[in-house]
C-alpha positions in Angstrom: 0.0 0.0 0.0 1.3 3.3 -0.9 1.3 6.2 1.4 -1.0 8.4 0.0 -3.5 5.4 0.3 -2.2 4.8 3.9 -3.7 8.8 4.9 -6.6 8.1 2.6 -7.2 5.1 4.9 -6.4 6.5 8.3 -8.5 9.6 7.4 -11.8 7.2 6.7 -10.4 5.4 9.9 -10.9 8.4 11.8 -14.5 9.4 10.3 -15.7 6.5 11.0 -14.4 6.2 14.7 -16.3 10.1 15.1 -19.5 8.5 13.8 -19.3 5.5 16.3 -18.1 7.0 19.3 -21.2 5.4 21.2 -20.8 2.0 20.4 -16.6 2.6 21.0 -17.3 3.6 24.6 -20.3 1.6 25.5 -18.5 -1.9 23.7 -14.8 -1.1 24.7 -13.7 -0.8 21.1 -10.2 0.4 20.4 -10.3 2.8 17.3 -7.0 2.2 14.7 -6.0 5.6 14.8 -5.6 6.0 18.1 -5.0 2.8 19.2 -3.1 1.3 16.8 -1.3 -2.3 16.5 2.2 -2.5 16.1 2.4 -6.8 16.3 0.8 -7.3 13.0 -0.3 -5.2 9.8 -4.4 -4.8 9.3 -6.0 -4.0 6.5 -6.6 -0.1 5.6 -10.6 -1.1 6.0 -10.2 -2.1 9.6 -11.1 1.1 11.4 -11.3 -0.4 14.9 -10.0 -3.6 17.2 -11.5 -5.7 19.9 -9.9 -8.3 22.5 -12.8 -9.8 24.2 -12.6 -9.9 28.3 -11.4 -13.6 28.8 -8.4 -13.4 26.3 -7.3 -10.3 28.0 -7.3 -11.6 31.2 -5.7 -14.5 29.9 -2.9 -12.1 28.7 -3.4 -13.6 25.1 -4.2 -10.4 23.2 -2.9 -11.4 19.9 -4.3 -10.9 16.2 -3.9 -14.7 13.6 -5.5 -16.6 11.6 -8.2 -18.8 11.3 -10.1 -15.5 9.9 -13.7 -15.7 10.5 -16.1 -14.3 7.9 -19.8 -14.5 7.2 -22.5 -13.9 4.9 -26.0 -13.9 4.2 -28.5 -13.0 1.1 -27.7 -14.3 -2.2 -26.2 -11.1 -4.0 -22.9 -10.4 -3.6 -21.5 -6.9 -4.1 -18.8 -4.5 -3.5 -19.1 -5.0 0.0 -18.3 -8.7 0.2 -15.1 -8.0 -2.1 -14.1 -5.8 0.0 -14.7 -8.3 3.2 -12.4 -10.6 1.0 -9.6 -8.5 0.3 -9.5 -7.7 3.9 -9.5 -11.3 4.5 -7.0 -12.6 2.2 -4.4 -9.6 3.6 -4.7 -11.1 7.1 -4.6 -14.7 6.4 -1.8 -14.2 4.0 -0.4 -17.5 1.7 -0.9 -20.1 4.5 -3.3 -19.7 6.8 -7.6 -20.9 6.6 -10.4 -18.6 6.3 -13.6 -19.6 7.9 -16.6 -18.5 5.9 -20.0 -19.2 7.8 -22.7 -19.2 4.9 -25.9 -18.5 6.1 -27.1 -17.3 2.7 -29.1 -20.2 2.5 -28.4 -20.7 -1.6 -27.8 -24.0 -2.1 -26.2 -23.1 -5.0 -23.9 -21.4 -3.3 -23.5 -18.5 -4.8 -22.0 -16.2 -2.3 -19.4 -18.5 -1.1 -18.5 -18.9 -5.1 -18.2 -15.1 -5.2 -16.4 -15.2 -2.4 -13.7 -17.5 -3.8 -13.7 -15.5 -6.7 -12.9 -12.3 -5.2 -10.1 -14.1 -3.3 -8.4 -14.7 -6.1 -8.6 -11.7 -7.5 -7.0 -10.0 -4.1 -5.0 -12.7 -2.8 -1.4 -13.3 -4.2 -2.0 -16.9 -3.2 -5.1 -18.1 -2.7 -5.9 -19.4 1.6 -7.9 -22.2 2.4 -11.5 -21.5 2.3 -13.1 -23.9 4.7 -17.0 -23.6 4.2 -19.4 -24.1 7.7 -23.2 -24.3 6.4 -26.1 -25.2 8.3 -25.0 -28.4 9.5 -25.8 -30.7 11.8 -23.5 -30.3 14.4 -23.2 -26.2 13.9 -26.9 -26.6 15.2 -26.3 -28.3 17.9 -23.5 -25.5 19.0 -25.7 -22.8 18.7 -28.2 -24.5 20.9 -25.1 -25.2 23.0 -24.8 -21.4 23.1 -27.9 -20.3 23.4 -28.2 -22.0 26.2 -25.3 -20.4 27.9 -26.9 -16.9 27.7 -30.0 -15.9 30.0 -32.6 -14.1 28.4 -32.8 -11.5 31.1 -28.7 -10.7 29.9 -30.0 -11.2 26.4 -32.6 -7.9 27.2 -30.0 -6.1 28.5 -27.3 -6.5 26.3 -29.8 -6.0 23.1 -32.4 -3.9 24.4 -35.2 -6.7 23.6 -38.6 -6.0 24.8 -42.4 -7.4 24.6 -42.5 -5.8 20.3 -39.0 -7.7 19.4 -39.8 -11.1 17.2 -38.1 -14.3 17.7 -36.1 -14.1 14.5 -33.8 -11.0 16.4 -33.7 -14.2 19.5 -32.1 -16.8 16.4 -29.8 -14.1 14.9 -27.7 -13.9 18.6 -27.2 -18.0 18.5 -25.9 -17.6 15.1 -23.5 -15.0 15.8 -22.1 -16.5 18.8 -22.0 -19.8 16.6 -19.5 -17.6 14.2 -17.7 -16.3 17.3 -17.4 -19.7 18.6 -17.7 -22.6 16.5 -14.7 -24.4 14.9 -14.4 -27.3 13.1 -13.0 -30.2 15.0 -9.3 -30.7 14.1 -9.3 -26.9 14.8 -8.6 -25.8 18.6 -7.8 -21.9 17.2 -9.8 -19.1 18.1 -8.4 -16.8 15.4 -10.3 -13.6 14.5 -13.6 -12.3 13.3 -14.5 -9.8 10.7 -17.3 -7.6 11.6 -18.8 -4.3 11.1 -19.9 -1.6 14.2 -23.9 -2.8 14.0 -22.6 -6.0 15.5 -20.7 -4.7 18.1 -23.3 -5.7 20.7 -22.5 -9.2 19.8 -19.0 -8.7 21.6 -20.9 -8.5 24.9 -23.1 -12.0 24.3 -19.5 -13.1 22.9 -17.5 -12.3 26.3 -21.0 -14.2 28.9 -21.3 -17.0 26.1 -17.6 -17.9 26.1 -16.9 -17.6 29.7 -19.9 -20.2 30.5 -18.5 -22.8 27.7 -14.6 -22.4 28.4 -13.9 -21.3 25.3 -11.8 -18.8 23.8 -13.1 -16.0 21.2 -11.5 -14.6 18.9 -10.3 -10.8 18.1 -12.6 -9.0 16.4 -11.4 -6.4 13.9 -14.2 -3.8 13.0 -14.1 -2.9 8.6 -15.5 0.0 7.3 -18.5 -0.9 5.6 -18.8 0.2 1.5 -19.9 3.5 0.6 -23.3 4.4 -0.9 -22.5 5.4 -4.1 -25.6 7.9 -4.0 -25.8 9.7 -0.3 -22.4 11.0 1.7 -22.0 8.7 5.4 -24.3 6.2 4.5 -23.5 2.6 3.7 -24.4 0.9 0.5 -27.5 -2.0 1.0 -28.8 -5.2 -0.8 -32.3 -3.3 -0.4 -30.7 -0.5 -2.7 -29.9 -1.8 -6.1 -28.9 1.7 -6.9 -26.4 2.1 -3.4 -24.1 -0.9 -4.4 -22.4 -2.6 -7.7 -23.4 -6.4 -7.5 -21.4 -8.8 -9.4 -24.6 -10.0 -11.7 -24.5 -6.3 -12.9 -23.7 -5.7 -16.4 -20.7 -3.8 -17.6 -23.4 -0.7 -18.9 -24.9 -0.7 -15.2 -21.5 -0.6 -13.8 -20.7 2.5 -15.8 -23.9 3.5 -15.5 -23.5 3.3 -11.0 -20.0 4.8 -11.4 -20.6 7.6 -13.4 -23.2 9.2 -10.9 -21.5 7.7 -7.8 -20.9 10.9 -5.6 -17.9 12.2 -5.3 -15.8 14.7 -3.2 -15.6 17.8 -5.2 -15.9 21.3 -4.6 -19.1 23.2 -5.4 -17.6 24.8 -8.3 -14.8 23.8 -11.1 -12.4 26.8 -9.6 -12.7 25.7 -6.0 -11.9 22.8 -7.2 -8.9 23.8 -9.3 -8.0 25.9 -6.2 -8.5 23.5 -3.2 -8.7 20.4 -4.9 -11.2 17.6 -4.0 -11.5 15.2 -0.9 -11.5 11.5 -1.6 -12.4 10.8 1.9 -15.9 11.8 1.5 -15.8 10.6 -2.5 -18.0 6.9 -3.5 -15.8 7.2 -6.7 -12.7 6.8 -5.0 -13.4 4.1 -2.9 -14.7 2.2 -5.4 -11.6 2.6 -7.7 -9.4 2.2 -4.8 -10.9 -1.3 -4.2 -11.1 -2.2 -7.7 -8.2 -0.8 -9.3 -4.6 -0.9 -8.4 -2.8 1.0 -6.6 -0.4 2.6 -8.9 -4.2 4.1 -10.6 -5.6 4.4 -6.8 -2.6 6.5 -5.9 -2.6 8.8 -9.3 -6.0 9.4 -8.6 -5.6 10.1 -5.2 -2.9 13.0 -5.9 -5.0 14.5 -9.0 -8.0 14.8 -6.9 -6.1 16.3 -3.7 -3.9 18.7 -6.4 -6.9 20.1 -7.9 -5.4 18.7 -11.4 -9.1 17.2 -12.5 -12.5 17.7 -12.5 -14.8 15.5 -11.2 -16.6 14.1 -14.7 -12.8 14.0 -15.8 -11.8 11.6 -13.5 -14.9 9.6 -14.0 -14.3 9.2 -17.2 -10.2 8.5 -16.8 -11.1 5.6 -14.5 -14.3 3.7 -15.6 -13.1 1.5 -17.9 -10.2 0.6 -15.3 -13.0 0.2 -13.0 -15.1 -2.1 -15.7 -12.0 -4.8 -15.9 -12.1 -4.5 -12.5 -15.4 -6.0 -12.0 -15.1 -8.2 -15.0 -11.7 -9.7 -13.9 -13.9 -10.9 -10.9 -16.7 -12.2 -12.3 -14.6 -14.1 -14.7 -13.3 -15.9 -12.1 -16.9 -16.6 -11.0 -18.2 -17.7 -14.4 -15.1 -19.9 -14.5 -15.3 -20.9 -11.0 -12.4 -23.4 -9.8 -12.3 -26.3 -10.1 -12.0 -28.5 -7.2 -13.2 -31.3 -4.5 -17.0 -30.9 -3.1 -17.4 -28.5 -0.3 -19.4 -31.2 1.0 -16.2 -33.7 1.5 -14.3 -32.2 4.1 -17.3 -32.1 6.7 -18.4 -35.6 5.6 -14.8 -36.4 6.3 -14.9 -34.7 10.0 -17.9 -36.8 10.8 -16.9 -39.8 9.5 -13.2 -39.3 12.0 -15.2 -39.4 14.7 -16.5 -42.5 14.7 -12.9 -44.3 13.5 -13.1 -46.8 16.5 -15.7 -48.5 14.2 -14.9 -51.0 11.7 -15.6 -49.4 7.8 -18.1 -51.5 6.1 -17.7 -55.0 5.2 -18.2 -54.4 1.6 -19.1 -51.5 -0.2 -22.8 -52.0 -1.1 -23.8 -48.4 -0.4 -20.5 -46.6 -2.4 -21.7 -49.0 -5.2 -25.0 -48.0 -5.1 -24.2 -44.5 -5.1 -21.6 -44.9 -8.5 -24.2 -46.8 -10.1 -26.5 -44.4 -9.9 -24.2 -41.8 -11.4 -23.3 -43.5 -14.1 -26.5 -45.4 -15.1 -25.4 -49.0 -14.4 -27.3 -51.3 -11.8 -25.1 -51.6 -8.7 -24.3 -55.3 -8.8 -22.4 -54.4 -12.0 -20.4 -51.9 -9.8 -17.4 -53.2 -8.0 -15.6 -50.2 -6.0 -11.7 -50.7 -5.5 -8.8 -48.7 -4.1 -8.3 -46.6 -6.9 -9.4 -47.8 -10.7 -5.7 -49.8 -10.7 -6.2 -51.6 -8.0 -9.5 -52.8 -9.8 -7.6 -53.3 -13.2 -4.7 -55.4 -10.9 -7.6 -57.7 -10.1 -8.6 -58.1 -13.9 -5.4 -58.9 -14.6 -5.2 -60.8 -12.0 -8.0 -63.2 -13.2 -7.1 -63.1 -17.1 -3.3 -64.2 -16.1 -3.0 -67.8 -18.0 0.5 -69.3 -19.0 1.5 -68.2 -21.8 -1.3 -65.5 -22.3 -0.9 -61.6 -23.9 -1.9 -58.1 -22.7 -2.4 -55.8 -26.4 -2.2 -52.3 -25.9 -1.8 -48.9 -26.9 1.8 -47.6 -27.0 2.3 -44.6 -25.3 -0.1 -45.1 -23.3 -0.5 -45.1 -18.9 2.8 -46.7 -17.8 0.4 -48.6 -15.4 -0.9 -51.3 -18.1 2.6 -52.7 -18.8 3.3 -52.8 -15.4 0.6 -55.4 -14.1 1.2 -57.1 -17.5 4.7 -57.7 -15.6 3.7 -58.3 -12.4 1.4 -60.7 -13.5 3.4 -62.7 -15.6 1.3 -61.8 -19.1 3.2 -60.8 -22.1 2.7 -57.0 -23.4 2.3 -56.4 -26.9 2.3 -53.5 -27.5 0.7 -51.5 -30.5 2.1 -47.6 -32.0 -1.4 -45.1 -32.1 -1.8 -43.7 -35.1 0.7 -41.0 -35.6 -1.4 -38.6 -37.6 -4.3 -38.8 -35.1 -2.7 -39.7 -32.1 -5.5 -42.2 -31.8 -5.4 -45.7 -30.7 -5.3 -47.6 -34.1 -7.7 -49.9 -33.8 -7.0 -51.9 -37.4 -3.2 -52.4 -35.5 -4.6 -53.4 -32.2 -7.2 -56.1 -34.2 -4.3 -57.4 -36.1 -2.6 -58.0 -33.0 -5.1 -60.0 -31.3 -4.8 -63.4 -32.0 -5.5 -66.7 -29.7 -3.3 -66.1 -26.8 -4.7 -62.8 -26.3 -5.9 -62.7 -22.8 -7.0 -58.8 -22.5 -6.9 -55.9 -24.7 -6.9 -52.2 -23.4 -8.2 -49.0 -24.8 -8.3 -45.5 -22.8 -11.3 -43.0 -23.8 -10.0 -40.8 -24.1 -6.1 -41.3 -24.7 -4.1 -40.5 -21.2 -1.1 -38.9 -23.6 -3.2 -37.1 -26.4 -6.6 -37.0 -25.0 -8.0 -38.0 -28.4 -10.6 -40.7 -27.9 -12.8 -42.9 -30.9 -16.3 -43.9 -30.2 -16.9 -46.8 -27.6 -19.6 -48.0 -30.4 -16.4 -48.2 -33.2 -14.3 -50.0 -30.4 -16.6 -52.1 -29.4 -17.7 -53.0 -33.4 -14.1 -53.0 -34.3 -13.0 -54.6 -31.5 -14.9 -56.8 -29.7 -15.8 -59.7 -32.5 -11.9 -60.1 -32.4 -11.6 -61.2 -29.3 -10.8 -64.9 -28.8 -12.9 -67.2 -26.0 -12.4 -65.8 -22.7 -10.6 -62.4 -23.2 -12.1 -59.4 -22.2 -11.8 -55.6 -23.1 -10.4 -53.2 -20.3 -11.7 -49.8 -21.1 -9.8 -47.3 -18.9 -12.0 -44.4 -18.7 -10.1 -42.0 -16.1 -10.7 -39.5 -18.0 -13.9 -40.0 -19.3 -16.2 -37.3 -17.7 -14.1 -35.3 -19.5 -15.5 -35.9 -23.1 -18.6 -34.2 -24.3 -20.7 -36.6 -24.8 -19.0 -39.0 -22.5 -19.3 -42.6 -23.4 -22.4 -44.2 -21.9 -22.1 -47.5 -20.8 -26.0 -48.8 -19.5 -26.7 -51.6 -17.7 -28.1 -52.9 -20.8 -25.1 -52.2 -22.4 -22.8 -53.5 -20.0 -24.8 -57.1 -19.4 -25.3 -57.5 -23.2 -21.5 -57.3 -23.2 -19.5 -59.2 -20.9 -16.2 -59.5 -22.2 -15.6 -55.5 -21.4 -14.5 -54.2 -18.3 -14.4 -50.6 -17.6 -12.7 -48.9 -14.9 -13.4 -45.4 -13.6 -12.1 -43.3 -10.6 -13.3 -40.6 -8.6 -9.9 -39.3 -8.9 -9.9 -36.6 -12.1 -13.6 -35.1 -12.6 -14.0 -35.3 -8.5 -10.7 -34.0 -7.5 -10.4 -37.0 -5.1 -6.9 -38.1 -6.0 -5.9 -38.8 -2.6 -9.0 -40.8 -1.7 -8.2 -43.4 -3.9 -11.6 -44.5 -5.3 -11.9 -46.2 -8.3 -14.4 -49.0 -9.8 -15.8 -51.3 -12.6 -18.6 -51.4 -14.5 -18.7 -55.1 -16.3 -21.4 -57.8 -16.6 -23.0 -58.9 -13.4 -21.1 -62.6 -13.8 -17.9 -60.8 -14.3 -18.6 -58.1 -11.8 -19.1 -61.2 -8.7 -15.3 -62.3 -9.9 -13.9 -59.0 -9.5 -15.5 -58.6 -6.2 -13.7 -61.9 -4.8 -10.6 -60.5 -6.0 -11.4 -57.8 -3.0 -10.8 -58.7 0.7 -13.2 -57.7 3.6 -13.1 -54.4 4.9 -10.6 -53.0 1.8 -11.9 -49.5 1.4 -11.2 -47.4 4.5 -13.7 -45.1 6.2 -12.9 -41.9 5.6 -12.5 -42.6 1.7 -15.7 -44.0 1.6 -17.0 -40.6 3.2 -15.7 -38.5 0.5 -16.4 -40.4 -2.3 -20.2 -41.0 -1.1 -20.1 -37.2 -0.2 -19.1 -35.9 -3.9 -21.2 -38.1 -5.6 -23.7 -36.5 -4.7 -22.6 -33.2 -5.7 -23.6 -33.3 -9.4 -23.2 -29.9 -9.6 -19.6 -29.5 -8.0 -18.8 -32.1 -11.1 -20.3 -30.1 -13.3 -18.7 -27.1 -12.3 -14.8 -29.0 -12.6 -15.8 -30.2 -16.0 -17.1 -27.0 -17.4 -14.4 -24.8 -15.8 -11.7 -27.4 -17.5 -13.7 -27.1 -20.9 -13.0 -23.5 -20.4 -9.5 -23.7 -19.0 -9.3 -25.5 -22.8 -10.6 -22.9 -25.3 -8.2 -20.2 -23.5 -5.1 -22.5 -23.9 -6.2 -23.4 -27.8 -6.5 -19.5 -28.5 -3.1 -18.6 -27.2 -1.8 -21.5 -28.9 -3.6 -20.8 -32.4 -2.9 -17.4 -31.7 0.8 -17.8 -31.8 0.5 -21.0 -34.5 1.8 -23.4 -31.8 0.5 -27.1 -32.8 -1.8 -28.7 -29.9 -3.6 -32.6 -30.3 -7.2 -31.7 -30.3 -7.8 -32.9 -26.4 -11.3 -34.5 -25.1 -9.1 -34.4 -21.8 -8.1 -32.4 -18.9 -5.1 -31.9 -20.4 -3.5 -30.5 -23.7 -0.6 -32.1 -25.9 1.2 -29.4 -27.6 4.4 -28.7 -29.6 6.4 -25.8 -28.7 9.9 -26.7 -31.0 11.9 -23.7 -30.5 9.9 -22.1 -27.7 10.5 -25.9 -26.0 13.4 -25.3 -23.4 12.4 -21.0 -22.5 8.7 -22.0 -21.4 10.1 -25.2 -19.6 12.5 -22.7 -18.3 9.6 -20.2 -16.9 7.3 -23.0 -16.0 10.0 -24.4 -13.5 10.5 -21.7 -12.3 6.9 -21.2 -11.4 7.1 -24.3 -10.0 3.8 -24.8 -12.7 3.7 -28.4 -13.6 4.0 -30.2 -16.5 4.7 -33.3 -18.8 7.6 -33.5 -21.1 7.0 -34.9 -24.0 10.9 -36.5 -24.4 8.7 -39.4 -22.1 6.7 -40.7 -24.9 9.8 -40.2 -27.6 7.9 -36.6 -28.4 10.8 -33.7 -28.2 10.0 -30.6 -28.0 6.0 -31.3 -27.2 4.7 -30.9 -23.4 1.4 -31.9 -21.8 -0.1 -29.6 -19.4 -3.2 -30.1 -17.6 -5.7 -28.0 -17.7 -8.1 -27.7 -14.5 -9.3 -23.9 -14.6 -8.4 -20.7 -16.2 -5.9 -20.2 -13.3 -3.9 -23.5 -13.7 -3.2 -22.3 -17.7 -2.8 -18.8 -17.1 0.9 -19.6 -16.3 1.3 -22.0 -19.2 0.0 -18.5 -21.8 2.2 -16.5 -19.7 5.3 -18.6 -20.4 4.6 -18.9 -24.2 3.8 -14.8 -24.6 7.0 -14.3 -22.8 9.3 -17.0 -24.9 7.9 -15.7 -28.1 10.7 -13.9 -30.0 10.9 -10.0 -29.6 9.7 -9.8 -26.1 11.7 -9.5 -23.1 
């Protein structure tokens, strides 16, 4: 933060500490400007601090993360983005942020904007760890509630006989976000508020005295601006008082073109005195929005008299635009990533680890087959989808039998051939498609041909044929007893995707195919995979699989994301988009790419090879080298999001001759 921003911050800091002088004396509030802290750097929002009474008497008075925030409604604006800026500057690269949604939007839209925002801000993004209306949040605030008695609850609110029950609810929740933390958590942190909830802090100190607890700091932020009226605050109820991310670009010009501003009453006062950006709508918005280099011009223009109101409107609204848009890209292109749902599915299951996980896996089964249109006793779940494929192999090991597959292909496939004895024959893809070449693979089936093995789509290429030409092309091939592995890791990623009914799959019991939760759910570390086959073929797989074999808290996750369609979703089409950005670099700059039904992208860089190596190392950004699959000069990156590839263009712009 510049220094000029620093006084433009300290000089709202000290409005806003005039304006609330009740609440400061009657709440113990300790105003920034006066008060300030000199163990740890606050935002420029946070106008005021609070230690409640039990950590000062405990001597712990210090400011760290967790950060708590929280939410309600269903339309985020510049309010929230400012909330998370002044979270992501306390939390910094790796601590957790707490968000309490009590929007209730199940499609979560203000936590997604919230996300968003955070990476706009943040120069790494923290930990978001979502707390919903769960079942054990309930149970705390009942927990709290119960600490408080309502005759305290009149005093410290000012309830009477007129005030509804809902006013009653809202102090449970609030000490719930004071209060409640996830259980592998013991850390009180600090809480993001605004001075309307400074009455809380009261309820906060009786609540946490009665459950032994410790509460966190709380840091009091500025609330945004009306961009209409001077010293009010901009509301949800208001369209007109706020920008909300759903705006359009013309409304947001539209908003910040009559925001209000500080100027003088006349153009020569205010070439003579220059303008005050304390009291300015404009300002605050572009100082949010903007960076600080435009912030800080700005700033001295306004204070030198050097431009006119409607002047600097106009100098700054497109900066302001990108602004906006640069966020709500990031929204429409949401991250990809694991189901907020896991990680409390997870905690629960912990719990109760003194208990045995179950026997077999009849409810995870139930739950894949009904996302991908199988019956479940043609589901067989497995440690991953190799552990599943190691027990196909397994069962197809004969003397003397072969293995055909693709070469390059997943290392995996040759190793099981070894381990189980079976000979690999491997067969070149088709070097002009980079497609499995199914008239070589046929040719190379003959009688001691035990198992054949096709990806859809490819795991070097991501290029991927029809399962109704494999199967056609494939299948009638295939001597007495052999059986088809299709390995369809990456599957979810095609558009269609293969669709393999349990028509389909009983009319057909030579094929295997294997799937994992890994890719499309982000559940890599879980290590859930499965088979869909015939229902005879499916009850030898499931032999194969001792009692017991998937672990608890696996289980959890997987159970827990499959039924989060939409988190799916949400991966897939945020890879799909990650995609199109990466192709129009590339086509951009003519830079060769396979055509990818993948989350990833094979491309040929030649000459620009070793320089975007060189910068993606040293981003630490990861990558594939093509020298693997006797491919110089060619890399494979995975896509994910816009974020993951925004590296990748930035290394290409950069290596491309005639820039620094």
């Amino acid at each position: 933060m510049t220094r000029g921003l620093e006084w433009w911050h300290r000089q709202c800091n000290a409005a806003t500490a005039r304006r609330e002088q009740q609440r400061v004396r009657q709440f113990g509030l300790h105003p920034v400007v006066s008060e300030p802290r000199t163990d740890v750097e606050l935002p420029g929002e946070v106008w005021a601090w609070q230690v409640p009474a039990p950590r000062r008497e405990s001597g712990d008075v210090g400011i760290s993360p967790p950060v708590r925030v929280g939410f309600a409604g269903s339309h985020p604006h510049t309010g929230h983005l400012g909330l998370a800026r002044a979270a992501s500057e306390l939390t910094g690269h790796d601590g957790t942020i707490l968000v309490f949604d009590a929007s209730g939007d199940g499609n979560r839209r203000m936590v997604d904007a919230f996300r968003a925002a955070l990476d706009y801000f943040a120069i790494e993004v923290p930990e978001v760890r979502v707390i919903g209306d769960d079942p054990e949040v309930r149970h705390f605030q009942r927990q709290a509630a119960r600490s408080l008695p309502l005759a305290r609850v009149r005093r410290i609110y000012g309830f009477d006989a007129t005030t509804n029950l809902a006013s009653a609810l809202d102090v449970a929740d609030m000490l719930a976000f004071f209060l409640f933390t996830p259980g592998d958590s013991d850390a009180a942190g600090v809480a993001l508020v605004d001075a309307p909830q400074a009455p809380h802090s009261a309820a906060l100190n009786h609540a946490a005295r009665a459950l032994d607890m410790t509460p966190p700091a709380l840091l009091y932020r500025r609330l945004f601006p009306h961009l209409r009226r001077a010293g009010e605050r901009g509301s949800v109820r208001e369209a007109a008082s706020v920008m909300f991310l759903h705006d359009d670009e013309d409304t947001v010009r539209a908003k910040f073109g009559r925001a209000i501003t500080g100027g003088r009453p006349t153009i020569a006062e205010q070439r003579a005195y220059g303008g005050d950006p304390t009291r300015c709508s404009v300002f605050a918005t572009v100082e949010l929005l903007c960076s600080a280099h435009r912030a800080q011009t700005m700033l001295d223009e306004c204070r030198a008299g050097e431009v006119t109101c409607s002047g600097c409107k106009a100098k700054n609204t497109d900066a302001v635009v990108a602004g906006m848009r640069a966020i709500t890209e990031r929204l429409s292109t949401r991250r990809a990533g694991t189901s907020p749902d896991v990680g409390p599915a997870v905690q629960r299951t912990a719990r109760a680890l003194h208990r045995p996980p179950p026997r077999e896996c009849e409810e995870l089964e139930s739950a894949i087959a009904a996302r991908t249109g199988a019956r479940s006793d043609q589901v067989v779940a497995g440690n991953g989808s190799t552990e599943v494929m190691d027990w196909l192999f397994r069962l197809q090991a004969q003397p003397g039998t072969e293995v055909v597959a693709t070469e390059p292909a997943f290392e995996l496939h040759r190793d099981l051939a070894q381990r189980h004895r079976l000979t690999y024959v491997p067969v070149r893809w088709d070097p002009a498609t980079f497609t499995p070449d199914l008239t070589e693979l046929g040719r190379a089936i003959g009688e001691r041909t035990a198992l054949v093995v096709v990806e859809l789509p490819h795991s070097v290429s991501g290029t991927a044929v029809s399962l109704d030409t494999v199967v056609e092309r494939l299948v009638p091939r295939l001597p007495s007893g052999a059986r088809l592995l299709l390995d369809l890791a990456y599957a979810d990623f095609m558009d269609p995707p293969p669709q393999l009914s349990a028509e389909f799959v009983e009319e057909h019991p030579e094929i295997v195919a294997c799937g994992t939760l890994s890719k499309a759910h982000c559940l890599l570390g879980a290590r859930v995979g499965y088979a869909l086959t015939a229902t005879v073929t499916a009850k030898r797989l499931r032999q194969q699989r001792l009692p017991y074999a998937l672990d608890a808290l696996a289980t959890a996750a997987a159970e827990a994301s499959l039924a989060d369609k939409a988190r799916v979703e949400q991966t897939i089409q945020a890879n799909r988009i990650a995609r199109a950005r990466l192709r129009a670099a590339l086509d951009e700059r003519n830079i060769p790419y396979v055509p990818s039904q993948a989350n990833f992208l094979l491309m040929n860089l030649t000459g620009l090879h070793q320089p975007v190596v060189d910068r993606l190392r040293a981003r630490n950004a990861r990558y594939r080298d093509g020298h693997r699959w006797d491919l110089p000069g060619w890399i494979q990156v995975h896509l994910i999001d816009v974020p993951t590839v925004t590296p990748v263009i930035e290394a290409i712009e950069a290596a491309v001759p005639g820039r620094p």
